[in-house]
N, C-alpha and C positions, 0 to 999 in steps of 0.2 A: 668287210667286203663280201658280196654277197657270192655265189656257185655263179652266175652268170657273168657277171666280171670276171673270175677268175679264167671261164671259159673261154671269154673275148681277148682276154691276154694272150692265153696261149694259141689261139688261133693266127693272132697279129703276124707272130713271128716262126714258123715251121721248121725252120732251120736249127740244127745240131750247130749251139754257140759253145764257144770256148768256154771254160771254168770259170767263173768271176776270178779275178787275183781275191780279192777281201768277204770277211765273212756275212756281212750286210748285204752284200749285191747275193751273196749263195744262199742265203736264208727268205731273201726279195723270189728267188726264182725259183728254188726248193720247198718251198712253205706254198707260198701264196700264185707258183706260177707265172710270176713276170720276171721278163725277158732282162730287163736293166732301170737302172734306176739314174736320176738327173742327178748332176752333181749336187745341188743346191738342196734336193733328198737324200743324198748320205751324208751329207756335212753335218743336216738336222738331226737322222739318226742320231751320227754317229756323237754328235755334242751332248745328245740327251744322256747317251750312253754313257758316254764320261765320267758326266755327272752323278752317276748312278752308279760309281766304280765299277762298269761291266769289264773295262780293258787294266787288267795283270797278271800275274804268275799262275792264280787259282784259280781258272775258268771253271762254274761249278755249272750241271744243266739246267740249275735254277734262272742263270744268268742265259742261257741259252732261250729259257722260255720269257724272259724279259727281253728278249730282241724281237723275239715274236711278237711280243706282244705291242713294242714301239713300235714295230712296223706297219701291222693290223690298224693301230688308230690313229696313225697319221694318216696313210691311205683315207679312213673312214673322215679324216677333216678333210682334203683335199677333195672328195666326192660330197661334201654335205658345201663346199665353198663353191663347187660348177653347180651344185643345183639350183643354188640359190641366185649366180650369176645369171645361170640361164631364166630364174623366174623374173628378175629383175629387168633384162632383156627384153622378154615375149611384153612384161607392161610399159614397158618404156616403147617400145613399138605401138601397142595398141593407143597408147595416151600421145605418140606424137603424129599417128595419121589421124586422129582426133581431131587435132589442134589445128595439123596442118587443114584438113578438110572444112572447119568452122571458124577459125581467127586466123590464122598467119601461112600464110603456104610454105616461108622460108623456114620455119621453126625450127630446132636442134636440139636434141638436148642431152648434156652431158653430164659428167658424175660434178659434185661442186667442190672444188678443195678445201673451202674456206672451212669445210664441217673440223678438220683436224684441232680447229682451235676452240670448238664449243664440249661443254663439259661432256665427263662420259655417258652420263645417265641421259643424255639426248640421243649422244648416237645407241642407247638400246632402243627406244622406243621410236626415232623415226631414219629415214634416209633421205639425202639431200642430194639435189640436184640443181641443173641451171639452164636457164634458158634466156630467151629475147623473146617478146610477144610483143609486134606492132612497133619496135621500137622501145621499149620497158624492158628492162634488165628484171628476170623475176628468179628468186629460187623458191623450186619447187619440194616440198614436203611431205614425204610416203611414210603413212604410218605403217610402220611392222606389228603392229599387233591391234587389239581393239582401240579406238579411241579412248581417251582419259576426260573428263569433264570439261566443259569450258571455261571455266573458271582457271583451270590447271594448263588448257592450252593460250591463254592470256598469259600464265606470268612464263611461258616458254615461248613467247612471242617475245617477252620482255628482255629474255636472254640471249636470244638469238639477235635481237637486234644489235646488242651489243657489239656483233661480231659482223654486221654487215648495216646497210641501209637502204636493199633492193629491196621489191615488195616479196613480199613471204605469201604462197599458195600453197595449201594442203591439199592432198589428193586423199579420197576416197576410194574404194573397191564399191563401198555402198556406205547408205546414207540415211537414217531415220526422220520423218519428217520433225522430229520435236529436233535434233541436231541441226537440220539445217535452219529450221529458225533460229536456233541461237547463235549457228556463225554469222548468218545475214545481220541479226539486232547486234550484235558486236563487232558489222564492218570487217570480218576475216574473211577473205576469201579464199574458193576452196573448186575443185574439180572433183565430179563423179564421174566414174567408166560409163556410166549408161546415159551417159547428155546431160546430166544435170551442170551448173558454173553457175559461180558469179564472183566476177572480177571487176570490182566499183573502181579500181584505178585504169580501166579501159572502158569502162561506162558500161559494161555487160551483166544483166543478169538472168533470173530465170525465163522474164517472159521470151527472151530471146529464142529458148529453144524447146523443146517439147517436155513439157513437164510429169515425169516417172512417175509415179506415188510407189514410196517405200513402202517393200512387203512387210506386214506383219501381222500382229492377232489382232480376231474380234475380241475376243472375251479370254479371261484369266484363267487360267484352269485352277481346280478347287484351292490344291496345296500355294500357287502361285496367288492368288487373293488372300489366301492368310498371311501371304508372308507380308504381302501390303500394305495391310493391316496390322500386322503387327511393325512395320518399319513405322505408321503414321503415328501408331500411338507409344513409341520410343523415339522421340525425335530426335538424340544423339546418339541412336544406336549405329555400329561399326563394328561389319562380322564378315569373315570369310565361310567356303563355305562347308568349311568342315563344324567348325561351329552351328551353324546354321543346320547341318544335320544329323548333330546331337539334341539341339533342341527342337525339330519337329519329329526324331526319330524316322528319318530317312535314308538313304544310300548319297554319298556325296555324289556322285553324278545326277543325283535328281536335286539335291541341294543345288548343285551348278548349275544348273540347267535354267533351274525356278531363279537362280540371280541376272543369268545372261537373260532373261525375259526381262526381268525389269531394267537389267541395264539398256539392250536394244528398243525399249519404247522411251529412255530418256530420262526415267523415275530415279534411278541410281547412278554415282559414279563410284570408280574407286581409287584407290592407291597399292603401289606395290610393297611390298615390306617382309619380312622372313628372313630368315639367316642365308635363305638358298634365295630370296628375291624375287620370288616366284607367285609367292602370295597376294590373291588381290583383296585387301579389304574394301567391303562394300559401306556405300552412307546414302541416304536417301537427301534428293534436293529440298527447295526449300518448303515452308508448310502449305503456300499457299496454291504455287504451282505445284507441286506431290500429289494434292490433293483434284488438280484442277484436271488437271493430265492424266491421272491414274482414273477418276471416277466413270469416264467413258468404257473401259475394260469392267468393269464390274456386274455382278450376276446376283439375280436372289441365291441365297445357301442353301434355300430349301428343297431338298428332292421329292419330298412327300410327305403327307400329313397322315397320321393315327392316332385310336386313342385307345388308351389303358383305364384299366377300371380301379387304380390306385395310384398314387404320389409316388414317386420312386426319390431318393435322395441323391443329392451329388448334381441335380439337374438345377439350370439357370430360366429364372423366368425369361418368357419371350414373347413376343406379337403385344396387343391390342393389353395384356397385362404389363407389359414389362413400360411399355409407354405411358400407363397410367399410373406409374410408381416415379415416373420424369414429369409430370406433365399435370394436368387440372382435371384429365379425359378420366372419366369414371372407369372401373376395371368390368373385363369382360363376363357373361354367365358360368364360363369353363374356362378353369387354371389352363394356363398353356404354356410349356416348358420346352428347353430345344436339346436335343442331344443329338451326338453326333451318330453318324449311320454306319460306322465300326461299332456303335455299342447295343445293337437292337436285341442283339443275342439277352440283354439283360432285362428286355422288358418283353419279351416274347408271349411270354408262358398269363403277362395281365394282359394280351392285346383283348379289345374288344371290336369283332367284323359285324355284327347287327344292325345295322343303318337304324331298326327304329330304335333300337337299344340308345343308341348315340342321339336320335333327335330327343328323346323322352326321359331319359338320365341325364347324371351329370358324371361327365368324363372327364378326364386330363385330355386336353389336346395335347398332341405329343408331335411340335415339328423335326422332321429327322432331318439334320443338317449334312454338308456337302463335307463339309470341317469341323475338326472342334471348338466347339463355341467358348468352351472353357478355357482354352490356349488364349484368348484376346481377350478377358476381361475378369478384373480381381472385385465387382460388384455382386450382389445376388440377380442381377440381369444381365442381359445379351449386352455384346458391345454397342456403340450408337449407330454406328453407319451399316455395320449387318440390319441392326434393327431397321432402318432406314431402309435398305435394300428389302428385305420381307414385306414393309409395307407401303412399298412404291404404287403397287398397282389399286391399292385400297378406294373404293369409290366417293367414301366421305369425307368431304373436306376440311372435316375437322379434326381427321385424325392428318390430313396431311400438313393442318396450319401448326397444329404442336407439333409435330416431329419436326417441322423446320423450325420452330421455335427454341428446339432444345438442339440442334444441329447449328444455329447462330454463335449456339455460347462455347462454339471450341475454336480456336484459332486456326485453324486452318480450312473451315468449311469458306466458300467460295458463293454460297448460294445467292 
C-alpha cells in the first residue's frame, strides 16, 4: 500500500477511536493507519495466522513482523482486485454504448457464470460475459492478455462449447489486419473498441461500418529482419525471448520487442510454458503464408558500398558473385563480399576512396550490411532472400529471371 493510501485512510476517520480489543485490528491501525477492519478481513488474517502458528504462549517479534506483513498483502490483493474491477467496468461501458448505439439499444451485459465450469487455464487467459444481441443469446470473450494464434483460439472454441451453445464473440482492445482475416476465413466472430465486428450469426460485418486499418510497421528494423530470417530458414524453431537474446547477443527487452513485432503483424504465435507460466515461446506460421506476409516488411541490408584493396577472410560472397555460384549467370569483374557494418573497424586501414583507383583496378567490392550476414547462412554465400533483396532493384532481367529461378526451388517462396 502505497503513502497516499495510507494518507486517505487516516483522513477518512479524525476522530480519537477506542483501542482495537485484538491484536490485528491494532497493528491494521498502528502500522498501516486504518481506522478498522471488515470482519470478513480479520477472519482471513486471522486464519492465515493460525496456520502459521502465530497464536500461543511464545509470541516472538518475528511473529509480530509476520502480521505485518499478512496484513500489507492482503490489502495489496484487495487494491490490485478494485483496479482491475474498475478497468473491466470503464470497458464494459465503452463496449455496451457501442453496441447499444450500432445493433441493439436494449443490450446489457453481465459477468457470465457459466465460466466456473470451464477449465482453469481459460479463465487466465480470457473473461467472459453475456449478453442478448437482436434476440441471440451470445457470450462475450475479453482477452486478458495478447491474443494466442488461431489455430489455438479454435480448439478453445471447442472447449467452451462444451460448456455452453450460445454464439461465442471475442472482443479485441485492437486488432492486426492479418488477425482479423483469419477470424473472418474461420467464421469466429469477434468485436473491436474502434468499430471494427463482424457477427455472420446476425448477418453483420465489416462493410457495415467504417473500416480502421490497424496500426503498424512499414518496414522491419535491421535486428527485427534477421530474426525473420532466421525463423524462415528454421522452420521448427521454438524460442522465448530470452534465448533469442543470447543468440543475437542482445538485451531481452530488444529480444521482446523484436518478437512482439513479429507476433503483432501475424508472422508468430506462441504458447505459455515455464515453471512460473509466464514464458511465451514463440513459432513462426506456416511456410507459405510466413513468407507471404513477412516479404512486404522487408528492406535491402545494404547500407553502403566500398571497396578494399585486399580479400579479407571470414567474409561471404555476395551480389552478382554470389548468384553466379546458384545460377548459370557468369561472375562479376570485382569479388564482392558482405559484412556486416559492426565489423568495418576491421577493414578500415585497406579501404580504397579513389574513384579512378576503383573504376581502373580491381577491388573487393565490399557491401556493408544492416545485419550479420554470417548469422543466416552456413554456405560460403549470402543467404537467398537477402541476396534477393540486394538485388531487387537490378536493371537486367537476367539477373532477375535466375534469382527467381533459384528462389522457386525453396518451399516456402510464393512467387
Amino acid at each position: 500500500m502505497n503513502s497516499q493510501t495510507k494518507s486517505d485512510s487516516v483522513n477518512i476517520n479524525q476522530e480519537i477511536l477506542p483501542d482495537p480489543p485484538d491484536i490485528i485490528s491494532r497493528t491494521a491501525r498502528d502500522t498501516f493507519g486504518i481506522p478498522g477492519l471488515f470482519p470478513f478481513q480479520r477472519l482471513g488474517i486471522s486464519n492465515i495466522l493460525e496456520g502459521c502458528g502465530f497464536f500461543g504462549d511464545s509470541m516472538q517479534k518475528s511473529s509480530m513482523y509476520l502480521l505485518q506483513l499478512v496484513i500489507y498483502h492482503l490489502f495489496c490483493y484487495i487494491y490490485n482486485i478494485i483496479c482491475y474491477i474498475c478497468e473491466v467496468l470503464i470497458l464494459n461501458n465503452i463496449l455496451e454504448n457501442y453496441l447499444k448505439k450500432n445493433i441493439d439499444k436494449s443490450i446489457h451485459i453481465q459477468p457470465w457464470g457459466g465460466k466456473q465450469k470451464l477449465p482453469m487455464f481459460l479463465l487466465e487467459i480470457y473473461d467472459f460475459y453475456q449478453t442478448v444481441l437482436l434476440g441471440q443469446h451470445c457470450i462475450l470473450i475479453m482477452l486478458l492478455n495478447e491474443s494466442p494464434g488461431i489455430n489455438v483460439i479454435k480448439k478453445h472454441i471447442l472447449v467452451i462449447n462444451k460448456t455452453t451453445d450460445e454464439n461465442l464473440v471475442f472482443l479485441y482492445k485492437s486488432i492486426s489486419l492479418f488477425r482479423r482475416k483469419s477470424l473472418i476465413e474461420h467464421r469466429i466472430p469477434f468485436v473491436v473498441e474502434n468499430g471494427q465486428m463482424y457477427l455472420p450469426f446476425l448477418g453483420m460485418d465489416l462493410r457495415m461500418i467504417i473500416d480502421i486499418p490497424a496500426k503498424g510497421i512499414d518496414t522491419f528494423s535491421s535486428s527485427t529482419q534477421m530474426t525473420f530470417l532466421y525463423f524462415l530458414y528454421h522452420k521448427g524453431l521454438r524460442i522465448n525471448a530470452t534465448k533469442l537474446a543470447d543468440i543475437l547477443q542482445v538485451s531481452n527487452m530488444t529480444a521482446s520487442r523484436i518478437l512482439t513485432d513479429l507476433y503483432t503483424t501475424g508472422l508468430l504465435t506462441y504458447e505459455i510454458s515455464g515453471k512460473t507460466g509466464r514464458s511465451k515461446v514463440y513459432k513462426r506460421i506456416g511456410d507459405t503464408d510466413y513468407y507471404l506476409l513477412g516479404s512486404r516488411y522487408l528492406k535491402n541490408p545494404i547500407q553502403r558500398t566500398i571497396y578494399i584493396d585486399r580479400m579479407v577472410s571470414d567474409l561471404l560472397v555476395a551480389g552478382l558473385e554470389a548468384l553466379s555460384m546458384v545460377s548459370m549467370l557468369n561472375p562479376p569483374k570485382n569479388s564482392i563480399r558482405a559484412i556486416s557494418k559492426k565489423r568495418l573497424n576491421e577493414v578500415n586501414q585497406y579501404l580504397v576512396q579513389d574513384r579512378d583507383r576503383i573504376a581502373d583496378e580491381k577491388h573487393v567490392e565490399l557491401q556493408v550490411w544492416n545485419y550479420d550476414p554470417l548469422f543466416l547462412s552456413n554456405e560460403p554465400y549470402v543467404d537467398h532472400l537477402s541476396l534477393a533483396l540486394t538485388l531487387k532493384e537490378m536493371p537486367d532481367e537476367r539477373v532477375v529471371q535466375a534469382m527467381e529461378r533459384r528462389l522457386k526451388d525453396e518451399i516456402w517462396y510464393t512467387g
